[in-house]
Structures are given as C-alpha cells and as structure tokens.
py3Dmol code that shows the C-alpha trace and the ligand (Angstrom):
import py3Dmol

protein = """\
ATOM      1  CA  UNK A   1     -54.753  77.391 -27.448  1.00  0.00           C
ATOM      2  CA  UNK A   2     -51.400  77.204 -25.563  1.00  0.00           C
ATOM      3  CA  UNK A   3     -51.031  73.954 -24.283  1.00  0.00           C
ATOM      4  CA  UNK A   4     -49.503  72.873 -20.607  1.00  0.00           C
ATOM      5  CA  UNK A   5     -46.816  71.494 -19.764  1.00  0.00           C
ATOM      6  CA  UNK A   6     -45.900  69.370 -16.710  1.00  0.00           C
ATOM      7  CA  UNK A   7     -42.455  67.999 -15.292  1.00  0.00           C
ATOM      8  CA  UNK A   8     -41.192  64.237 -13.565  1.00  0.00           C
ATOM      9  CA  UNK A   9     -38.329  64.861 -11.688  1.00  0.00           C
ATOM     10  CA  UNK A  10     -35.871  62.989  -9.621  1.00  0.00           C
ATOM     11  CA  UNK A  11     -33.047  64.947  -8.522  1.00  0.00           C
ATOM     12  CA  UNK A  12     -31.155  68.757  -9.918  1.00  0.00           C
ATOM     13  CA  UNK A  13     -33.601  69.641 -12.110  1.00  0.00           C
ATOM     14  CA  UNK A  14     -31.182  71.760 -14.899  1.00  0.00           C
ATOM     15  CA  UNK A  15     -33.760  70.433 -17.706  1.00  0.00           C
ATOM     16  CA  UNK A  16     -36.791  71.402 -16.432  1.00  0.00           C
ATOM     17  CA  UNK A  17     -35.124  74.677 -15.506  1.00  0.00           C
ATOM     18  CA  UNK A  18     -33.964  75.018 -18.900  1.00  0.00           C
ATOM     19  CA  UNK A  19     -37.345  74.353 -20.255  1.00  0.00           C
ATOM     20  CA  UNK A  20     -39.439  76.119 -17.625  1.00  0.00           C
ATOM     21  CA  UNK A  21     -37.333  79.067 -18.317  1.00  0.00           C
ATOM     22  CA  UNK A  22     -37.737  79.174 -22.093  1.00  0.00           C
ATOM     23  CA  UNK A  23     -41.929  78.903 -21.443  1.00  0.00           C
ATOM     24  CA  UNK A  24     -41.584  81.735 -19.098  1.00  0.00           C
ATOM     25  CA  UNK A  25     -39.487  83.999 -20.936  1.00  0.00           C
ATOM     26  CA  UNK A  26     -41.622  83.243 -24.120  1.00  0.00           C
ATOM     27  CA  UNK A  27     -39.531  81.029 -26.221  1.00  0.00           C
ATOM     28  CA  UNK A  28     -41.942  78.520 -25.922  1.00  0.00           C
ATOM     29  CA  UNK A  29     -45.599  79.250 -26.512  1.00  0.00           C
ATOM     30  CA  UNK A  30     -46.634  77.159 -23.749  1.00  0.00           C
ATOM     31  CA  UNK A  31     -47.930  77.343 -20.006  1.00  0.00           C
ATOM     32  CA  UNK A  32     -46.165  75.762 -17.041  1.00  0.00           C
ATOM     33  CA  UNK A  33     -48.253  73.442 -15.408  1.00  0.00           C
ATOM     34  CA  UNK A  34     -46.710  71.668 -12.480  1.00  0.00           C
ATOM     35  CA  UNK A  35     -43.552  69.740 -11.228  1.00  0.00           C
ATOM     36  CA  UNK A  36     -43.650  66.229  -9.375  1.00  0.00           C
ATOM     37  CA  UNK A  37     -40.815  64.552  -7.749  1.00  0.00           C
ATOM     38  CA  UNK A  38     -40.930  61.071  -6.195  1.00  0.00           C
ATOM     39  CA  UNK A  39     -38.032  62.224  -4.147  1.00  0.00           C
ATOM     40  CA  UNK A  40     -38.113  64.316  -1.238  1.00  0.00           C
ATOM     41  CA  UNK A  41     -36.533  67.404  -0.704  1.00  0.00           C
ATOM     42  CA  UNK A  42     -34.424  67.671  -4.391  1.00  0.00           C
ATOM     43  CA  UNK A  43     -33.214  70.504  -5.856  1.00  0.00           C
ATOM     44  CA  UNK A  44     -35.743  70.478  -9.122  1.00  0.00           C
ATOM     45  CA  UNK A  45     -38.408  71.426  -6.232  1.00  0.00           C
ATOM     46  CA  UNK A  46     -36.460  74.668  -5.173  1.00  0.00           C
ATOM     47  CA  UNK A  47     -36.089  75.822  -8.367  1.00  0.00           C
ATOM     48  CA  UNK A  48     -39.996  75.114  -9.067  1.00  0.00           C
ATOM     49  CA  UNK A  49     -40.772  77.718  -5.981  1.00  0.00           C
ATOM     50  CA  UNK A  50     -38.809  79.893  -6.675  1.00  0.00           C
ATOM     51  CA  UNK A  51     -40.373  80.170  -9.788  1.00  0.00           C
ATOM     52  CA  UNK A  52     -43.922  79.744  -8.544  1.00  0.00           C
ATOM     53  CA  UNK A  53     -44.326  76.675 -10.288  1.00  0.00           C
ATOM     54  CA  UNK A  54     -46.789  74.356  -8.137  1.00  0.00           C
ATOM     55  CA  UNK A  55     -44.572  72.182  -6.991  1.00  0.00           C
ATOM     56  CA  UNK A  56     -45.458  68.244  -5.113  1.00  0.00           C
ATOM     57  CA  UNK A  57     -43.627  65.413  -3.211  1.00  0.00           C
ATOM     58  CA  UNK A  58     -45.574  62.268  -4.036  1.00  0.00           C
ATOM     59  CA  UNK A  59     -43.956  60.020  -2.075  1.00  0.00           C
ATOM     60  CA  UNK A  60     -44.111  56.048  -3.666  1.00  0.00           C
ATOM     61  CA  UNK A  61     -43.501  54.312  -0.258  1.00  0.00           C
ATOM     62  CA  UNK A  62     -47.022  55.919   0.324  1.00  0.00           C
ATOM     63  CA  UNK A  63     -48.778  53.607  -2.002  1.00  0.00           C
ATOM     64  CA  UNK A  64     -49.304  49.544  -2.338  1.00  0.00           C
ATOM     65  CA  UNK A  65     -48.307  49.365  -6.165  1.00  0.00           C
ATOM     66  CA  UNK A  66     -46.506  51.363  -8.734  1.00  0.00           C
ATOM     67  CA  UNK A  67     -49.815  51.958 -10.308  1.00  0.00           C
ATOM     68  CA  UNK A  68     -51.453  53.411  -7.493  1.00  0.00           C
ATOM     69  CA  UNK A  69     -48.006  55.958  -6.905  1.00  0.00           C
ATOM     70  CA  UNK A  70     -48.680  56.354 -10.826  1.00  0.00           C
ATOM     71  CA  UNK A  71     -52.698  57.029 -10.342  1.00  0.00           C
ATOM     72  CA  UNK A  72     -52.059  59.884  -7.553  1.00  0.00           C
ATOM     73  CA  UNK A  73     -49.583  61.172 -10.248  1.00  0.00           C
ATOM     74  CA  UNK A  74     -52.108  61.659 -12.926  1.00  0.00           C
ATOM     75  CA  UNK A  75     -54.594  62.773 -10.901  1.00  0.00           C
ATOM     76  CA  UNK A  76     -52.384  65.839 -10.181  1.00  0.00           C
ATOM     77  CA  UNK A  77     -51.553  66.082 -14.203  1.00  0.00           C
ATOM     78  CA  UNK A  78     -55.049  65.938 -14.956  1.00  0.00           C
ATOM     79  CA  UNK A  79     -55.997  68.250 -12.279  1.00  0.00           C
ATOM     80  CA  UNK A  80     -53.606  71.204 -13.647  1.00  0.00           C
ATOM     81  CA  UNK A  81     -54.838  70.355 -17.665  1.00  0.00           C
ATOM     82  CA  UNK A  82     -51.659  69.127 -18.903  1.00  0.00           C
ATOM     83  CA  UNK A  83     -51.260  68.391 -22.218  1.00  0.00           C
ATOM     84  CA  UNK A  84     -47.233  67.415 -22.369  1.00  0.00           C
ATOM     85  CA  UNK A  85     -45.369  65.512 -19.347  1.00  0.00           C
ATOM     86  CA  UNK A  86     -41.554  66.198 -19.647  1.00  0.00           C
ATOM     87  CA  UNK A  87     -39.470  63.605 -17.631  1.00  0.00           C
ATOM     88  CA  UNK A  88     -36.636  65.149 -16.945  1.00  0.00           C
ATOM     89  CA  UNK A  89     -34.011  63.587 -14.721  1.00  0.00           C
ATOM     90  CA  UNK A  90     -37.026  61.175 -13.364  1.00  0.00           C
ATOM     91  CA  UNK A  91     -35.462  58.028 -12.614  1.00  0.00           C
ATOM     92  CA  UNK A  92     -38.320  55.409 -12.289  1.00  0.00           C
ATOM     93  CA  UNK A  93     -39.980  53.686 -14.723  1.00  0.00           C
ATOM     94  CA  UNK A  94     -42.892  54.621 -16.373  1.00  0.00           C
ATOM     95  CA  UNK A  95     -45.661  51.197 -16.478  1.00  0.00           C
ATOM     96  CA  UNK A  96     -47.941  50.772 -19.458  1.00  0.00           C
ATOM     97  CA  UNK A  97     -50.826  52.049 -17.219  1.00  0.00           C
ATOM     98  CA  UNK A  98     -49.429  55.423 -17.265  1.00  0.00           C
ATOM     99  CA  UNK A  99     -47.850  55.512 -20.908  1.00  0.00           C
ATOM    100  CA  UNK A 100     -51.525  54.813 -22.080  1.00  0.00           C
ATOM    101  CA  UNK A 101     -52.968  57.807 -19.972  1.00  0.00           C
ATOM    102  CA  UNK A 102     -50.709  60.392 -21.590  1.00  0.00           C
ATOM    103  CA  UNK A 103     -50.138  58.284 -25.172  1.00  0.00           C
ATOM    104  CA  UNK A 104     -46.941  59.881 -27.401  1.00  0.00           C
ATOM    105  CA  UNK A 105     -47.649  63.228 -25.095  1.00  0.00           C
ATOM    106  CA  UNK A 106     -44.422  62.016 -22.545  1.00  0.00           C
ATOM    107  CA  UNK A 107     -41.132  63.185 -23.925  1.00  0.00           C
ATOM    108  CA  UNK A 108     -38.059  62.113 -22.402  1.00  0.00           C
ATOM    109  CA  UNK A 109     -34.349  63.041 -22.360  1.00  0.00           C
ATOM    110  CA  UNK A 110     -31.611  60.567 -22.109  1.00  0.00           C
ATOM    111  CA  UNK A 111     -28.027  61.452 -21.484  1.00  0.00           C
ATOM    112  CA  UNK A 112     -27.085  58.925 -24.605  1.00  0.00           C
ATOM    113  CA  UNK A 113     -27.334  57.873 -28.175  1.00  0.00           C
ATOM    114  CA  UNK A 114     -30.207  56.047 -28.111  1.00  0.00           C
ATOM    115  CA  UNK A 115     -30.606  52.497 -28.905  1.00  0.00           C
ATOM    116  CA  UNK A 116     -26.729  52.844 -27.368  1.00  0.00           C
ATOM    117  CA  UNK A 117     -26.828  52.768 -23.633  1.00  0.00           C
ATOM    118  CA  UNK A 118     -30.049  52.867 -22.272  1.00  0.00           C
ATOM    119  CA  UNK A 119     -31.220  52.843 -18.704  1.00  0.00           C
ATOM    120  CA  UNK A 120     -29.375  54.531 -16.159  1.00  0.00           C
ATOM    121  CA  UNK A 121     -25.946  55.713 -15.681  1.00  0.00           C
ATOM    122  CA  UNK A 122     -25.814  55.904 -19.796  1.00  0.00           C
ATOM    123  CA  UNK A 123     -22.261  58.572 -19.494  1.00  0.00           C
ATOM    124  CA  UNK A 124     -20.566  55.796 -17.342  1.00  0.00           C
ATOM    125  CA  UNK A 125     -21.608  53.021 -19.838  1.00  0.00           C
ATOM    126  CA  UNK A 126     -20.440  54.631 -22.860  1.00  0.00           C
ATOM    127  CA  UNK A 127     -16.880  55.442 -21.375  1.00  0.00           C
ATOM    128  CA  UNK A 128     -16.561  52.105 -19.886  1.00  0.00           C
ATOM    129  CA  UNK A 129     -18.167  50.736 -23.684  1.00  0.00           C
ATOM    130  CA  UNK A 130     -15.282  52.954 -25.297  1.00  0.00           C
ATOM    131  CA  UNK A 131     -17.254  54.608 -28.079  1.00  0.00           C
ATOM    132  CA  UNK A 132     -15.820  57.994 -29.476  1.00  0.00           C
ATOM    133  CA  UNK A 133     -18.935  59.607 -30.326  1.00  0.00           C
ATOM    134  CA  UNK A 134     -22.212  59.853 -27.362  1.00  0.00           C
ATOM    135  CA  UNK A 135     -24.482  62.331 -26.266  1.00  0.00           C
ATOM    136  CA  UNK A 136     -28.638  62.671 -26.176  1.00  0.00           C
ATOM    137  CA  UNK A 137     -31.831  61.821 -27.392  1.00  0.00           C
ATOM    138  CA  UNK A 138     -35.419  63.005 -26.533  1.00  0.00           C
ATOM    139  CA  UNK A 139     -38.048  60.727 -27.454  1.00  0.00           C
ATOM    140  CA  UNK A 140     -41.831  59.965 -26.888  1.00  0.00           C
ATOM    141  CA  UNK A 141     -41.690  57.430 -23.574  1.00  0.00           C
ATOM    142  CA  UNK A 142     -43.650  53.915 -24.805  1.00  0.00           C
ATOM    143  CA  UNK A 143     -44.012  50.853 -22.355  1.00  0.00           C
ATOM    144  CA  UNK A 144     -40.117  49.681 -23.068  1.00  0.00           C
ATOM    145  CA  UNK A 145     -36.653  51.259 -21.443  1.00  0.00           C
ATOM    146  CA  UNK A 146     -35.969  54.405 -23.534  1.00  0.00           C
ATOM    147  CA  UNK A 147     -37.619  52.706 -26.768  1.00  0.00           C
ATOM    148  CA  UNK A 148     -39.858  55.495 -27.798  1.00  0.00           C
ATOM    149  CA  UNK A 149     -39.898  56.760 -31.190  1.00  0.00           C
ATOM    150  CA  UNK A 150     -37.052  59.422 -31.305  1.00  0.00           C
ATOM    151  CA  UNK A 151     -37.907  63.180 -31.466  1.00  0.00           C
ATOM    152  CA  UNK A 152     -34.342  64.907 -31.943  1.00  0.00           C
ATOM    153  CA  UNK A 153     -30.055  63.627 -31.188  1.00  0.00           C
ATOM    154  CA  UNK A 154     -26.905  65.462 -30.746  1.00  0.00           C
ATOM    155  CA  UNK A 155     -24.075  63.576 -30.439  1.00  0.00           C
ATOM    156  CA  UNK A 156     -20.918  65.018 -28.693  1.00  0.00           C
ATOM    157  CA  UNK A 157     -17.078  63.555 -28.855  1.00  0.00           C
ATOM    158  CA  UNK A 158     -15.584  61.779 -26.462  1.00  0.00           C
ATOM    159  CA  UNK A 159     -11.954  62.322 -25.442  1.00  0.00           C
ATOM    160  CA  UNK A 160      -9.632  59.735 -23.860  1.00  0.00           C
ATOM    161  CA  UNK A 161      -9.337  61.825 -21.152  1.00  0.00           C
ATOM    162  CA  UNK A 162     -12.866  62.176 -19.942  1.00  0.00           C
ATOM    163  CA  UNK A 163     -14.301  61.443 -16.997  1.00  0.00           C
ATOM    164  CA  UNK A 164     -18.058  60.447 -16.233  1.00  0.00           C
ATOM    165  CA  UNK A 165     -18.046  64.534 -14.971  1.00  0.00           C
ATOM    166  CA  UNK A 166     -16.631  65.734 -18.358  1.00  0.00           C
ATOM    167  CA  UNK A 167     -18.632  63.671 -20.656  1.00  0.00           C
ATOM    168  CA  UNK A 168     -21.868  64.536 -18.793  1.00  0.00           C
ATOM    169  CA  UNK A 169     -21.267  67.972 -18.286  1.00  0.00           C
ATOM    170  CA  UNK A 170     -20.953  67.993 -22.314  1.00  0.00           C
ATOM    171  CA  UNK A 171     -23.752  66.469 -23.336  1.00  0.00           C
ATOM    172  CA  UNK A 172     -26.077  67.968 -20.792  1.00  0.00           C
ATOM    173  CA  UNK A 173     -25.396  71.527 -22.547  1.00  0.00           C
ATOM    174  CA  UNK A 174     -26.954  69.699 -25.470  1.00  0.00           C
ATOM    175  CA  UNK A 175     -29.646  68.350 -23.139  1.00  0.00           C
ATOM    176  CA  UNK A 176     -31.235  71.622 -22.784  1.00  0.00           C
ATOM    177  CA  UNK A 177     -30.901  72.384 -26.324  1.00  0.00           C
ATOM    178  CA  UNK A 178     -32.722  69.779 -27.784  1.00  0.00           C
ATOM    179  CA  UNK A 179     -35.293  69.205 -24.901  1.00  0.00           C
ATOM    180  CA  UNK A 180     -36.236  72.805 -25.115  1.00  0.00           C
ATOM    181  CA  UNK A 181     -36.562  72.770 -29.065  1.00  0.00           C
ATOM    182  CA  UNK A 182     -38.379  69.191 -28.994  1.00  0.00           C
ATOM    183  CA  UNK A 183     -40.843  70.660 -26.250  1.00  0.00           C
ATOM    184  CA  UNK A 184     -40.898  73.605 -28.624  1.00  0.00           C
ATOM    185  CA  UNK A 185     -41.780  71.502 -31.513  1.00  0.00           C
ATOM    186  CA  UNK A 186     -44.545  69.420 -29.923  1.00  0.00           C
ATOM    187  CA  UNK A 187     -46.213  72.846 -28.567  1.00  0.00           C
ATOM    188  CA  UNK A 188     -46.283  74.095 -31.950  1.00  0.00           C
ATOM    189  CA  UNK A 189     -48.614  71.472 -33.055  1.00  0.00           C
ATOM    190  CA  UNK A 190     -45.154  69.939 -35.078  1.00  0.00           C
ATOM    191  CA  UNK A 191     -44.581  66.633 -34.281  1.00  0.00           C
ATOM    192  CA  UNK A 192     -46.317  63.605 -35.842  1.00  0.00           C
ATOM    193  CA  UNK A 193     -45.483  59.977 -34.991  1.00  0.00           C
ATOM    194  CA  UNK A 194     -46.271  57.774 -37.095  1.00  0.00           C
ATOM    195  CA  UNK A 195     -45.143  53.886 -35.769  1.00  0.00           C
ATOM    196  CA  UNK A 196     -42.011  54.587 -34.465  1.00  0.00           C
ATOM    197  CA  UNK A 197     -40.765  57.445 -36.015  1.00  0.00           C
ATOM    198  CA  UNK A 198     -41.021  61.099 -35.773  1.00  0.00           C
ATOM    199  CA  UNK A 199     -41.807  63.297 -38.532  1.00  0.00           C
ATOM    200  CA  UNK A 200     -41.399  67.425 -37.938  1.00  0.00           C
ATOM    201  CA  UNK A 201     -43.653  69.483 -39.744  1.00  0.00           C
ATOM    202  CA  UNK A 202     -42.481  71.893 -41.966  1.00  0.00           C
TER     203      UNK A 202
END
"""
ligand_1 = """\
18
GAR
C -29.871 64.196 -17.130
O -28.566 63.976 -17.606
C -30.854 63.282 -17.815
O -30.580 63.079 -19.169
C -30.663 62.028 -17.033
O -30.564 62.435 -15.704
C -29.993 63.745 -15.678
C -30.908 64.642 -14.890
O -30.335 65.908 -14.750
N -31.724 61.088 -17.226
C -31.565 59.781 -17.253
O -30.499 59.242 -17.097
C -32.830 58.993 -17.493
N -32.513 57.615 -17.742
P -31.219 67.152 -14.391
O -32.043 66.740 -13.148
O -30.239 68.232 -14.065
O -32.091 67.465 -15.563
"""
view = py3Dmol.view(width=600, height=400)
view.addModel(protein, "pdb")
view.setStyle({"model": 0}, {"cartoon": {"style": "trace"}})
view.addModel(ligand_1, "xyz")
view.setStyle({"model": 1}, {"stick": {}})
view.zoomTo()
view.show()
C-alpha cells in the first residue's frame, strides 16, 4: 500500500517541489497528499496548483493557541490519509501536541549540520561561526529545536568568499537530494528508529 505524503510550508517551496516531483514522476512510490502553509499567498502554494496538489492557507492569527492552529492542521492531514508530513521550509515550531499525533512520521530538512546551527537562519550562523565544512540534515521532528534522530547529512565546503546566497544556494542542491532519498527511504518501509538513531534497512 503506497503511503501519502503531506507538506508544511512557509515560503518558495523548492523542497517540496523537488519531492512532489519525484512522487509524481515515479521515483518515489508514494501519493501526494496535500500542502499547508501558515503563510498567505507564498510561492510553495503556486507550485502546489499548478500541480493539482490540494493546496490550504491556514492562517494562525485565526486561532487562540498554537494548538488549536496545530488541531485545524491535523484535521486536514488526517482528512487526506497521510501517513508522512514533510516540513519543508516551514518556519514555526512544531509543539509536543502535534509531534505526538504524527510520532517519528515528520521528517524535516535543515539547511545545516545538525547539532551545528540549529534554528533559523542556520547558512548565516555558520559563516558568521567560521566553520569550513556545513550543509544539511533531514531528521524525524521530536518536541526539541531540530533534535530529532537524524535520517541522512551531506556536508558541503565553505569558501572564504561566500556569501549567505552562495553557501545556501550550495547546500540546498543537496537539500533536494537527501530529502527526496530520505522520503524515499521511509516510503519504502526502510527506516527504523530506534532511541535516537536511524537505522536504514538493507
Ligand atoms: C530551506 O533551505 C530549508 O532547509 C530551510 O528553509 C529553506 C526553505 O526553502 N529550513 C529551515 O531553515 C528550517 N529551520 P524552500 O522553501 O525552497 O524549500
């Protein structure tokens, strides 16, 4: 049974394009579900219909408490049976209430070498930090900042010269990559977590 899988989003939406696209074109044996953005009008929803993806604005000013903007949320994940929420690009925390509803089924991707730089703005904090090696980790989301056990890295150089453009432009090539093979992975019926780490099945 091919399992569904649903998309957080913020802002540009390249990684859910990347993976949406690999689903569709049959690199992943999975089934689209639908794409939620707690920001209005962002780029990630264009690119959702255009690909007929369902696509929803759930706005959080609408709601009392993060848990009730997170409740309306699942609601519309459970309504379309998904079995794997991507966050990709989605820039507000996750609470425990909704880490428990979808338990080591939320992967994330972060722009860094996680533990290294977590939070937001991760490119600018590893220039300003002056490491020569960064780039990204997906990992299953648990109730701390980017403290999930760890599905896959790839680290990329960084150059004296770079820029917060360069550097991110570099490691969100690698983004894609390891989202789309991580998402992969987990729809294969591959990934077991065991405490805090990630084993792949062979
Ligand atoms: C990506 O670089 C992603 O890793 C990052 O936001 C960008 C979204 O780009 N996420 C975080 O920083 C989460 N803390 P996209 O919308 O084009 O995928």
């Amino acid at each position: 049974m091919k399992k569904t899988v649903s998309f957080l989003v913020s802002g540009r939406g390249s990684n859910f394009n990347a993976v949406a696209n690999a689903i569709i074109e049959g690199d992943i044996p999975a089934t689209v579900g639908i794409v939620i953005s707690d920001k209005q009008g962002v780029k990630a929803l264009d690119i959702a219909r255009q690909l007929s993806i369902p696509a929803f604005f759930v706005n959080p000013r609408e709601y009392p408490a993060r848990q009730d903007h997170e409740k309306a949320i699942i609601e519309l994940l459970r309504k379309y049976e998904t079995d794997l929420v991507v966050t990709a690009g989605y820039m507000r925390l996750l609470t425990p209430y909704f880490v428990n509803a979808f338990k080591n089924r939320i992967i994330n991707i972060h722009p860094a070498l996680l533990p290294s730089f977590p939070g937001t703005h991760a490119q600018k904090q590893a220039l300003e930090y002056g490491v020569k090696i960064s780039g990204c980790t997906t990992h299953f989301i648990d109730e701390g900042t980017d403290s999930g056990p760890i599905i896959m890295q790839k680290a990329v150089p960084v150059y004296d010269d770079d820029t917060q453009d360069t550097l991110s432009a570099r490691i969100l090539k690698e983004e894609h990559q390891i989202l789309i093979e991580s998402v992969k992975l987990f729809c294969l019926d591959k990934l077991i977590v065991k405490e805090r780490k990630v084993f792949v099945v062979r």
